[in-house]
Structure formats: structure tokens, C-alpha cells
N, C-alpha and C positions, 0 to 999 in steps of 0.2 A: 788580258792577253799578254804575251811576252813577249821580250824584246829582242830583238835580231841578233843573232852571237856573234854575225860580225856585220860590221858600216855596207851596207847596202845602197846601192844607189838609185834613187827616184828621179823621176822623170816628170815634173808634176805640169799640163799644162792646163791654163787657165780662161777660160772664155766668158764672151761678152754679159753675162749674166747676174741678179745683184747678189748674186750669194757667192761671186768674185769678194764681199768682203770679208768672208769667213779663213781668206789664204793665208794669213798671219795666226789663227790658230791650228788652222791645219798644220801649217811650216811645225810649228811647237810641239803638236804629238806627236810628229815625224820622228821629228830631231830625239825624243822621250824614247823614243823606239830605236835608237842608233842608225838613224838614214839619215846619206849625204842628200841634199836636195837641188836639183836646179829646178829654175820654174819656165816658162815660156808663155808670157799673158801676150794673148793677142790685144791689138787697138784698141777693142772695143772694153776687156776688160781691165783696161787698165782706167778706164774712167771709174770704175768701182774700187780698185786698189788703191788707189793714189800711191804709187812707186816712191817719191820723194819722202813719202809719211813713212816708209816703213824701214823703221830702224832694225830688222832684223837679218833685211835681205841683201845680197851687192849686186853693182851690174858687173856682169865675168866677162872674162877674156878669153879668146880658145886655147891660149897659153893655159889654161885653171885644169884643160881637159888633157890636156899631152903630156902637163909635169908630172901630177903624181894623183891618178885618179880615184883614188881611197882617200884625199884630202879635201876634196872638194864640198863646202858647206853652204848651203845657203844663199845661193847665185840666179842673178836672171839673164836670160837674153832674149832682144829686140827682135823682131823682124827686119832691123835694118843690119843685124849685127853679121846677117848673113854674108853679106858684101861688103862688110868691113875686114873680112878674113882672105879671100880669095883673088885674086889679080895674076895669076896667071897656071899652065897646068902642073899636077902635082901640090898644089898649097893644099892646105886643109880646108873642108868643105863642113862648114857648120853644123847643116841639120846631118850629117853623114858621123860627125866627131860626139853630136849628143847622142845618136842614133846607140854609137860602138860603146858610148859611156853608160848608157843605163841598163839596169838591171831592170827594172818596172817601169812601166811609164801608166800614171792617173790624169784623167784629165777630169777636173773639177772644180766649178761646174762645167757641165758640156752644154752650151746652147742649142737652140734650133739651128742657127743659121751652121756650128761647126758641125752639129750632126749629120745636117745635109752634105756639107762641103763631103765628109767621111765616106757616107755614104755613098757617096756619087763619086769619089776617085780624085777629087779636086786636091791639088795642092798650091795655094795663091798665098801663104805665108809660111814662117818658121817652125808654130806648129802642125799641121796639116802636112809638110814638107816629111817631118819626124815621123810620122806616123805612118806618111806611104810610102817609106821605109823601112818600118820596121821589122823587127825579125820574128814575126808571127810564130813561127813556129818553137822558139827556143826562149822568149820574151814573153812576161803577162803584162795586157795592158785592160785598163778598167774605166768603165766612162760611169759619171755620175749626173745624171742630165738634169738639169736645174732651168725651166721656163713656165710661162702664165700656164694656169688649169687649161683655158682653152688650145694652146700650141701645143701640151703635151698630150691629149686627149684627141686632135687629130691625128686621123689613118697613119698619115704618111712618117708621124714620129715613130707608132711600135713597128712601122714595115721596115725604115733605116735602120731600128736599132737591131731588129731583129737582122739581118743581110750583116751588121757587124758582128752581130755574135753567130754568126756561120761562120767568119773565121777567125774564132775561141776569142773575143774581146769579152770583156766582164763586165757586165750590169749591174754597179750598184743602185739598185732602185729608188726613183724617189718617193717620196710621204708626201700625205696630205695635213697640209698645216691653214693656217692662214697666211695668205702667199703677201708682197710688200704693196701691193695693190687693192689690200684691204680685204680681197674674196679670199674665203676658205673653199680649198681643193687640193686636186692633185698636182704634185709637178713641183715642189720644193725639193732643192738637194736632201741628200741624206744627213745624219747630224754628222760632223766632223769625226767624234768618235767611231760612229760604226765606221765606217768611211776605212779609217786605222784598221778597227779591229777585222773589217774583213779582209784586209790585202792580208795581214798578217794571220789570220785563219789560214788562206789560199797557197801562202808562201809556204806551212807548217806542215801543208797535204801534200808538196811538192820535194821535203825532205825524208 
């Protein structure tokens, strides 16, 4: 696949799931492909990432998003970072400054628990906040859902995802692998590579 003719910005967010440790090679074909990247690991996944281990990412400031937004490489932010920005009317509003900054937004893995939250309209952190905000109409955003055979394989996961892709979100589907809990099924992320290679398919039908 080819690479982006100009710095495109991602939106990559991360949830509770153990193929949260695939973000640091993800980060890397990104960056291969010329996208700036911010990430947004919720709580849960950040106990998969371990944020201090990864030498390739920074925590960002919202200062990172208003100086020069074609510079921005490589950054995360907190769910706490939200209210590290805001104290009174008119300041800049976090999830509202990532919202206006990306071009794409991937969320990968996508859990059960953020699928539902999606589904259902919830917004109780930073990422989720991003998202039911986003600009649907003018914006691709693509979920890659990553949980046990048995949690993807109930009803209520192809009903959520389906109700998100009635308005235009992207499925990249999962594989049946041997999952980290030792059963072979469905319901692992896609490999990282397709992952790339299909935002960047989707981006190239769009030009």
C-alpha cells in the first residue's frame, strides 16, 4: 500500500483489551505511512500498554494541538487531561481540540465494554467523549474489536456494531486465531498490518 502524500492526522484510540499490546507497532506503520498520531488509551488499557515502557510515545499538552497542527507526533492524553485544560468559559475543551485536530480516528482494539458504551450514546471518558463528537459526516472512523470468542460471538456485539456502522463507522473485522486465553476462535484484532492497509485502501477511494 502507499504512503500518504501529505502528514495526516490519526486519532488512534485504545481500549481495555490484551491486543492494547500491539499500540507500539501499530504507532510504527503509522508513522511508515506519514501520519501524525495521538493516542487516547482509556484505564483499562493502559494496564496492557504500560505508558512508562514506551519510549516511542509523549504525554501532550493542548498547547501540541493549537501551535502547529501538522507537527504533532506521537502523543497521548489521559482522561484526566480533560480537566487539566479547562477552568473557565472560552478555554480550550480537550475532547472538542482532538475532535477539530484529526483527520481519522481508529480505535484499536475496541472492547466490549467501549463497544457498548458507543453504542448506547455513553460518554464517561476522553475517549468516548471524542467520539460523540465526532464529525460523522466529513470524518472516517474505524473500530477494530478485539475480545474472548465467547463476548464476540454474543447477540448484542454484532447488534452494537451493526447500529455503529448505520452511521458510516468502519469494521475492521476480527480473525480467528488462538485467542491469549489459550482457546482458538473468533474475536482477535486484525493483524496490525491490514489494520494500516485498510484505512489507507479507504482514504485512496476517498481521493
Amino acid at each position: 500500500m502507499g504512503t500518504c502524500s501529505r502528514r495526516l492526522n490519526l486519532l488512534l484510540g485504545v481500549t481495555g483489551s490484551v491486543a492494547a499490546i500491539k499500540v507500539s507497532e501499530l504507532v510504527q506503520l503509522f508513522n511508515d505511512k506519514n501520519f501524525n498520531i495521538i493516542i487516547i488509551p482509556t484505564k483499562a488499557s493502559q494496564y496492557f500498554m504500560k505508558l512508562d515502557e514506551q519510549s516511542n510515545i509523549q504525554h501532550g499538552i493542548i498547547n501540541d494541538l493549537t501551535a502547529n497542527k501538522n507537527e504533532v507526533k506521537n502523543l497521548y492524553f489521559l482522561d484526566e487531561d480533560e480537566w487539566l485544560t479547562w477552568h473557565e468559559r472560552n478555554d480550550p475543551i480537550l475532547h472538542i481540540e482532538l475532535r477539530n485536530w484529526a483527520d481519522i480516528c481508529l480505535i484499536a482494539p475496541l472492547d466490549a465494554n467501549t463497544l457498548a458504551k458507543l453504542s448506547n450514546g455513553l460518554c464517561d471518558n476522553l475517549l468516548t467523549n471524542v467520539v460523540r463528537a465526532w464529525d460523522i459526516r466529513n470524518k472516517l472512523l474505524f473500530l477494530a474489536p478485539a475480545m474472548n470468542t465467547y463476548m464476540y460471538e454474543h447477540p448484542l456485539t454484532r447488534k452494537q456494531l451493526d447500529i455503529l456502522k448505520t452511521f458510516g463507522y468502519i469494521e475492521i473485522e476480527s480473525i480467528e486465531k488462538t485467542l491469549m486465553c489459550g482457546q482458538k476462535g473468533l474475536g482477535a484484532m486484525s493483524s496490525t498490518q491490514t489494520i494500516v492497509d485498510t484505512i489507507i485502501s479507504r482514504l485512496a477511494e476517498r481521493t
